[in-house]
C-alpha positions as CSV (number, residue, x, y, z in Angstrom):
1,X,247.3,14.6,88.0
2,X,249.0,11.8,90.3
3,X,252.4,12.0,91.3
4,X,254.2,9.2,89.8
5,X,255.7,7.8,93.5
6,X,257.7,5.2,90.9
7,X,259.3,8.1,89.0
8,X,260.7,9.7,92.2
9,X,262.1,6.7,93.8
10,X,264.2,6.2,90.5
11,X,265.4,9.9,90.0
12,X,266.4,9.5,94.1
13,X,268.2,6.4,93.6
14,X,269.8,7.9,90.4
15,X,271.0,10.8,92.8
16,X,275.0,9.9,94.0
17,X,275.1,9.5,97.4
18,X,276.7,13.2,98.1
19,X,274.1,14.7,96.3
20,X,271.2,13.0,98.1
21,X,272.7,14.6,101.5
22,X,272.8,17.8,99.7
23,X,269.6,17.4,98.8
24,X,268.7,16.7,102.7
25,X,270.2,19.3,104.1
26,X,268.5,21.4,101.6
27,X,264.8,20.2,102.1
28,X,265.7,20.6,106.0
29,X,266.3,24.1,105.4
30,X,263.1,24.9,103.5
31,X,261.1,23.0,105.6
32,X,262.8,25.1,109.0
33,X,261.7,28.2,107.1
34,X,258.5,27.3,106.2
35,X,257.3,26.3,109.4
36,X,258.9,29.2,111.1
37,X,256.8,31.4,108.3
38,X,259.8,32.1,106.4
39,X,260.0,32.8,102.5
40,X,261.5,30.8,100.1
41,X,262.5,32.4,96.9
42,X,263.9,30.8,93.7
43,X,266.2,31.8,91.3
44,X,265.9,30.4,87.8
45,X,267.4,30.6,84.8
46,X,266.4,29.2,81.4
47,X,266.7,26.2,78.9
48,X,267.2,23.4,81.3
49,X,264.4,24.7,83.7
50,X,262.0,25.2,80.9
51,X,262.5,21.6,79.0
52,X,262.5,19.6,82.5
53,X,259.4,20.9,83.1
54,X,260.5,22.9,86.4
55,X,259.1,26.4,85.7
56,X,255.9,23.9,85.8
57,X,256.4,22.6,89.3
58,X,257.6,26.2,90.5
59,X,254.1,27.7,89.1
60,X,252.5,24.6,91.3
61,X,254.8,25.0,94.5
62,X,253.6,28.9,94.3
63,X,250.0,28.0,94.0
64,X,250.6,25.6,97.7
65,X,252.6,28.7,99.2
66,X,255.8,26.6,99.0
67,X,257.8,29.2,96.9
68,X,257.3,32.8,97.8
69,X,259.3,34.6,94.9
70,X,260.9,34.3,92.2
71,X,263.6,36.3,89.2
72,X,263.9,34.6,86.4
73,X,265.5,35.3,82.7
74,X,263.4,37.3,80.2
75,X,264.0,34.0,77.9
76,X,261.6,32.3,80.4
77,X,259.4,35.3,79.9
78,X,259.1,34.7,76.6
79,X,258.5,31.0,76.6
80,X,256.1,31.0,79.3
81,X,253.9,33.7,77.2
82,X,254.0,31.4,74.2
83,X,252.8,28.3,76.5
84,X,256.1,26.8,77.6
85,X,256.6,24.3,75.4
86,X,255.3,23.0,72.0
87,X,255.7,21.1,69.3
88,X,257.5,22.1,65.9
89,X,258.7,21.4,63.1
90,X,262.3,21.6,61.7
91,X,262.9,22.1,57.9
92,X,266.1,22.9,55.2
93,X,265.3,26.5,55.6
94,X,267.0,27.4,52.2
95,X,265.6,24.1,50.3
96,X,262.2,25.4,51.2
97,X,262.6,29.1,49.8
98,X,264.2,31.5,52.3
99,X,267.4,33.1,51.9
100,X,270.4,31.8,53.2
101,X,272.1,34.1,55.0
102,X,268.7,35.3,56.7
103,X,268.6,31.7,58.7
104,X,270.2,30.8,61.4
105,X,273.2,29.1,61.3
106,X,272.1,25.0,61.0
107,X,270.1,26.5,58.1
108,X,266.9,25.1,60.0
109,X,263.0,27.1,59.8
110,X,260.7,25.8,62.2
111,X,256.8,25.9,62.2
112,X,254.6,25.8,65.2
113,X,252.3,22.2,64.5
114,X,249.5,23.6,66.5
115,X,245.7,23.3,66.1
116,X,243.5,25.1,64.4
117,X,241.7,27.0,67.1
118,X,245.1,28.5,68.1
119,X,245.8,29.6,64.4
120,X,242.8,31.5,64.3
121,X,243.1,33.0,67.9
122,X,246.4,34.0,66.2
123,X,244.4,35.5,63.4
124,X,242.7,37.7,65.3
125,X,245.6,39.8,66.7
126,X,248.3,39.1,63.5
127,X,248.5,38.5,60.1
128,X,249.6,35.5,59.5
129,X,249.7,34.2,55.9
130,X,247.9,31.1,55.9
131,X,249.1,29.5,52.8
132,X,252.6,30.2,53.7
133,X,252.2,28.3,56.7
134,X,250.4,25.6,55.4
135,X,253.2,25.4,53.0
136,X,255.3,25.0,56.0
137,X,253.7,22.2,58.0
138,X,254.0,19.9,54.6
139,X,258.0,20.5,54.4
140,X,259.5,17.5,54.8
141,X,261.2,17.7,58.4
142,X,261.4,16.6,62.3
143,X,258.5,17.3,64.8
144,X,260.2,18.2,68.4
145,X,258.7,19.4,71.5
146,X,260.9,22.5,72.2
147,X,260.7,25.7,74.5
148,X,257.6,27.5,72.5
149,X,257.6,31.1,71.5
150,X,261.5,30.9,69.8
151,X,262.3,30.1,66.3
152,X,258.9,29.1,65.0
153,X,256.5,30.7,62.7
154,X,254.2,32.0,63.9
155,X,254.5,31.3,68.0
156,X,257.2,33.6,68.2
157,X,256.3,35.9,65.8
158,X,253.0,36.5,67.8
159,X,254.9,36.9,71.1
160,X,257.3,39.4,69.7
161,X,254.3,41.5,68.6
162,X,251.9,40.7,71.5
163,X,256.0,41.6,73.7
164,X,254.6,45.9,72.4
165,X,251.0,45.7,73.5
166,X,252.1,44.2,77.0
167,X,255.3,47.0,77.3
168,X,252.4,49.6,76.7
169,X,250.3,48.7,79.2
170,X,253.0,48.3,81.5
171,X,254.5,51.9,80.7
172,X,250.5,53.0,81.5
173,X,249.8,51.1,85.1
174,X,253.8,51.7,86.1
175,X,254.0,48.2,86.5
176,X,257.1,45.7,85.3
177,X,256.4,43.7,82.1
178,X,256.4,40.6,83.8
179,X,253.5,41.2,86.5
180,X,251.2,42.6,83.4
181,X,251.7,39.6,81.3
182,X,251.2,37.3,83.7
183,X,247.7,38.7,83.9
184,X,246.5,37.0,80.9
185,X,249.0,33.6,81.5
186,X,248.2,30.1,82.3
187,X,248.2,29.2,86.1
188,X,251.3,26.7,85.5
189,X,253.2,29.3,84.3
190,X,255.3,31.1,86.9
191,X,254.2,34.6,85.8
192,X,250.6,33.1,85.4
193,X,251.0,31.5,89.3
194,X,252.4,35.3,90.1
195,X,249.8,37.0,89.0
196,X,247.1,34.9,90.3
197,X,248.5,34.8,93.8
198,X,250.6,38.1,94.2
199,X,253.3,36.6,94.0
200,X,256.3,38.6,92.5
201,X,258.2,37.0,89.3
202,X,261.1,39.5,87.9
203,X,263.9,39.2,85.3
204,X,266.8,39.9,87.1
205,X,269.1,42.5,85.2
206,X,272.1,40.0,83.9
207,X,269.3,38.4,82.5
208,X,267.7,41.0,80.7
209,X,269.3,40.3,77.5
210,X,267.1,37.1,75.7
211,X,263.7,36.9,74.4
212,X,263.9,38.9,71.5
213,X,261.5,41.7,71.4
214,X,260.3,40.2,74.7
215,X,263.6,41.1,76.9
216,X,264.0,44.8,75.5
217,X,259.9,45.0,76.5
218,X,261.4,43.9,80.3
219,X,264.1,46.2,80.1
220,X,262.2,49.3,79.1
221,X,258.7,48.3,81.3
222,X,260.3,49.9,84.5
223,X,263.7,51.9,85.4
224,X,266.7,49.9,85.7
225,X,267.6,51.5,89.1
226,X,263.4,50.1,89.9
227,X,264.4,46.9,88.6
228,X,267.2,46.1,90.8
229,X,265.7,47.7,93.9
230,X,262.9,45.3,93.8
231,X,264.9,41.9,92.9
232,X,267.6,43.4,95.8
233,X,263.9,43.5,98.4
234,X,262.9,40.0,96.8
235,X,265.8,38.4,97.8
236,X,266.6,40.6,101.3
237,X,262.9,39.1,101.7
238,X,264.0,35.6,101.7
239,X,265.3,33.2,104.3
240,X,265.9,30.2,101.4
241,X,267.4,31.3,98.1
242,X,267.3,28.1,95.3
243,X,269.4,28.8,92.6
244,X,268.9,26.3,89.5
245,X,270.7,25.8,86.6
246,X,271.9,29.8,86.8
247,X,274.6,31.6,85.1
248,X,275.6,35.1,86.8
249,X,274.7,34.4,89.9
250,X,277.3,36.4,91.4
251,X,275.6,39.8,89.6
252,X,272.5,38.9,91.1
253,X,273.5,38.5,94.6
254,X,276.1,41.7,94.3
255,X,275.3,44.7,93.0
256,X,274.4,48.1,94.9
257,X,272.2,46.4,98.0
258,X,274.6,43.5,98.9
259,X,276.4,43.9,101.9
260,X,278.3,40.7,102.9
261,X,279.5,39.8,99.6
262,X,278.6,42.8,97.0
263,X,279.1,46.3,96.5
264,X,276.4,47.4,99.3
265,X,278.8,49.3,100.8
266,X,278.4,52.2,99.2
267,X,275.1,52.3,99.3
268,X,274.7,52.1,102.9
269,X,277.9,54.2,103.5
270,X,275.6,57.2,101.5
271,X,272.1,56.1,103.9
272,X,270.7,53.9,101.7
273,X,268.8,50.8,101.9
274,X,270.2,47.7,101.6
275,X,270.2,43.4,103.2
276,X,273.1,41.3,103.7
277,X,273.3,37.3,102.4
278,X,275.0,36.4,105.3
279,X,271.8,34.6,106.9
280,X,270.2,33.7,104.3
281,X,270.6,29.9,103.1
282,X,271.3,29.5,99.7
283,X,270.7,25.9,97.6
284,X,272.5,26.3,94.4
285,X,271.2,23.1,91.8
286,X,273.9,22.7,89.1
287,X,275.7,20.4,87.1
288,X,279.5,21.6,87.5
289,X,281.6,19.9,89.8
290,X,283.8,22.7,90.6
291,X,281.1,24.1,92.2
292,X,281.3,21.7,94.8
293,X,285.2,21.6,95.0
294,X,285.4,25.4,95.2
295,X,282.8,25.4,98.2
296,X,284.7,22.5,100.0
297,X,288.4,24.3,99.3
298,X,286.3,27.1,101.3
299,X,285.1,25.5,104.0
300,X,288.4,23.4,104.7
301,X,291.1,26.0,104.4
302,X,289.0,29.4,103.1
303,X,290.6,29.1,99.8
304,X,288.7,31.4,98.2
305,X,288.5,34.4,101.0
306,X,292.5,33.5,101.2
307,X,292.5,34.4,97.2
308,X,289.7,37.4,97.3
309,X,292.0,39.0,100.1
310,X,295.5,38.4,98.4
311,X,294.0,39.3,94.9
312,X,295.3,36.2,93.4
313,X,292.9,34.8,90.8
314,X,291.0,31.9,92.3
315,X,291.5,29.5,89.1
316,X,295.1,29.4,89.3
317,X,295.3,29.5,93.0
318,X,293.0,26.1,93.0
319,X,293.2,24.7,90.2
320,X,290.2,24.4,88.9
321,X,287.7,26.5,86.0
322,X,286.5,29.0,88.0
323,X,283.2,31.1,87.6
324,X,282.6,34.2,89.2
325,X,279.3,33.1,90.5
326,X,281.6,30.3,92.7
327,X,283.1,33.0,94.6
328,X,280.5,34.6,96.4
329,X,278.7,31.3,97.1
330,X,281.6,29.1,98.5
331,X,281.6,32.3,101.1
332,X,278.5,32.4,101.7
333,X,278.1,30.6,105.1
334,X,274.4,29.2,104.6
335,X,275.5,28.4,101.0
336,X,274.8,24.4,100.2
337,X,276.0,22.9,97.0
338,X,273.8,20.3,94.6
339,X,275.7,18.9,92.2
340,X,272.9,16.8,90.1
341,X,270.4,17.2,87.4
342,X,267.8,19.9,88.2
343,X,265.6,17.1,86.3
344,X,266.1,14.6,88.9
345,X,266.9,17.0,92.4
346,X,264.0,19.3,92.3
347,X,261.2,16.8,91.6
348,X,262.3,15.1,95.0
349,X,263.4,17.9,96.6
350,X,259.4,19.1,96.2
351,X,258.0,16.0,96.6
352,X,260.0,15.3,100.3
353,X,259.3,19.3,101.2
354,X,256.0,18.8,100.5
355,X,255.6,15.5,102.3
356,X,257.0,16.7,105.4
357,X,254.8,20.1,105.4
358,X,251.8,18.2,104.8
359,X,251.4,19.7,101.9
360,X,249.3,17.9,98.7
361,X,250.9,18.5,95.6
362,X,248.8,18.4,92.3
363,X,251.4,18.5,89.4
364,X,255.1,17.1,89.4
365,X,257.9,17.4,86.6
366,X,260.2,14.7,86.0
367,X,263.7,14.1,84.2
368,X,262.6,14.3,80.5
369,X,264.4,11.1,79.7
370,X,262.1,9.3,81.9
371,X,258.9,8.1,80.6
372,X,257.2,9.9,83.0
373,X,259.1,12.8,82.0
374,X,258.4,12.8,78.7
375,X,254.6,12.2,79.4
376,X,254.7,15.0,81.1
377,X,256.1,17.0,78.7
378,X,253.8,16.2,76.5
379,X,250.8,17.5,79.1
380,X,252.2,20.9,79.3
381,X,252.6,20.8,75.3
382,X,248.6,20.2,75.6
383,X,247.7,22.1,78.9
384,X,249.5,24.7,79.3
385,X,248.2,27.9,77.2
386,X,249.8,31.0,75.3
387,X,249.0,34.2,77.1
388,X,245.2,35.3,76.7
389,X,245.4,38.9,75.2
390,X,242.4,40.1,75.5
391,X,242.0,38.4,79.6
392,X,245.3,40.5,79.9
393,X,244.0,43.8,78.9
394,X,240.5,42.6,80.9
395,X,243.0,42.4,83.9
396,X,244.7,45.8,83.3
397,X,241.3,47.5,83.0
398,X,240.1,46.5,86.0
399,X,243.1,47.0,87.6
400,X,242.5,50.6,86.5
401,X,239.3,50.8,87.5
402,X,239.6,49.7,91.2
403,X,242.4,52.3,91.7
404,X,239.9,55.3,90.4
């Protein structure tokens, strides 16, 4: 697919000027490590990285050895084993037949509108009552395209079930739930573009809880201790860190490995292994503008060390909402803020990376509300597949095989 040149000069000139010099600096900083043979790791979380199509262009930047890592919500998990996104549709819940107080809250059922070679694939591994869902794609209701593998009968009832067979094979190989699924994945997914190219992909452990069935499968695939141990090495690995659209930030970065802003102390204080942020750069992508004005407050008058070393709390102190994730960024001294729409800041930010590396990209997301952005929505709807059960358990058994 052609990158739609149009589409990124009118998400840049949509950027505010501030933000395009974030942007800058940031793509200056990737491009430094990069060409130094540094690793660039991101950090994701879900819904607005899912719908924008950004999970998409990560899978692609992985394939072209722009992104080297990346931890990620067991939400995304989830979608990305059900295909990303697809199309369903909504329906009165209760007016249709089920019980009230077994819906959720709008009242609203959803049905998966896909084709008929998917609902027998289905088939094959789950029973699925045909005439029920049938029953379901007549209801009178709204078609959507929305983050696949969720509400809908029977996407996410498939993934829930398909969530055990993947936590088995995981408990057999000692491997984390994400790694094994992405064995049977599509290539634009990020556990699909991790698998193919050894690339690790991990829910971080604030972000265990989402997914259904799918995030306690995460949870119980490897030891917590394991899991945090790795995601601390993934980003001590890193000389970029792009955070986009994140909550609990701040647990991921601290924790029992952190040195310069975290609880590391301890850790190293008993001989343990642990890596400091200090170097590293961190882009953070979000939409709040406090983020910004608690960085600035920072670097003008250290505002927010002022507050960590009085113990005053930080939101009275500046006046402004304050999240805990702000407080370890604005101290962070590599730490550059991005206030925009990840819609509109990552597609450029990869296209301009990209560009200046020399590297040909062959997929690109766009803001949704763009045409182009809903066209290409509409692509991974088509393109991008459900996990492949039985190229999973292929992929396991050879795995197996090769370590006799």
């Amino acid at each position: 697919m052609n990158i739609n040149q149009e589409a990124i000069a009118t998400m840049y000139k949509g950027l505010k000027a501030k933000t395009r010099y974030r942007m800058n600096q940031a793509v200056k900083m990737i491009v430094e490590a990069k060409e130094r043979g540094g690793k660039v790791v991101a950090v994701v979380g879900s819904g607005p990285n899912l719908h924008e199509g950004v999970t998409t262009l990560i899978a692609e930047l992985m394939h072209k050895g722009l992104i080297d890592g990346v931890s990620t919500s067991s939400a995304v998990i989830n979608h990305e084993m059900a295909g990303t996104l697809e199309k369903v549709k909504r329906f009165d819940g209760e007016a249709f037949g089920f019980e009230p107080e077994k819906l959720p809250c709008d009242g609203q059922f959803e049905v998966s509108m896909f084709s008929k070679a998917r609902l027998e694939e289905y088939q094959r591994e789950i029973y699925i009552d045909t005439g029920l869902y049938r029953r379901m794609r007549r209801a009178r209701g709204n078609t959507i395209i929305k983050v696949a593998g969720n509400m809908a009968y029977p996407t996410g009832l498939r993934t829930e079930r398909l969530a055990r067979d993947v936590l088995a094979l995981s408990k057999r190989c000692g491997l984390p739930f994400e790694q094994v699924a992405g064995y049977g994945a599509d290539p634009y997914t990020m556990i699909g573009a991790g698998a193919l190219n050894n690339i690790p992909v991990l829910v971080t452990v604030p972000q265990l809880i989402g997914g259904g069935e799918v995030g306690l499968a995460v949870g119980d695939s490897i030891p917590l201790s394991e899991r945090s141990q790795r995601i601390a090495e993934l980003l001590g690995s890193a000389d970029v860190i792009i955070e986009s659209a994140l909550a609990f930030s701040q647990e991921i970065h601290d924790g029992p490995f952190e040195l310069f802003t975290g609880h590391g102390i301890w850790s190293d204080w008993e001989g343990g292994w642990t890596y400091s942020l200090r170097d590293k750069k961190i882009i953070r992508i979000d939409l709040d503008p406090n983020l910004e004005k608690a960085w600035t407050k920072e670097r003008e008058s250290g505002m927010v060390s002022d507050a960590v070393d009085k113990g005053l709390p930080k939101t009275k102190s500046m006046r402004i909402p304050f999240r805990m994730e702000m407080s370890g960024f604005a101290r962070i001294p590599g730490s550059v803020p991005i206030v925009g729409d990840i819609g509109e800041v990552w597609p450029v930010m990869a296209t301009r990376v990209a560009e200046t590396l020399g590297v040909k990209l062959n997929q690109m997301c766009y803001k949704q509300s763009l045409p182009a952005g809903e066209k290409f929505r509409e692509w991974i709807v088509r393109r991008v597949k459900p996990v492949d059960r039985e190229r999973m358990f292929a992929a396991v058994r050879e795995l197996a095989s090769g370590s006799r």
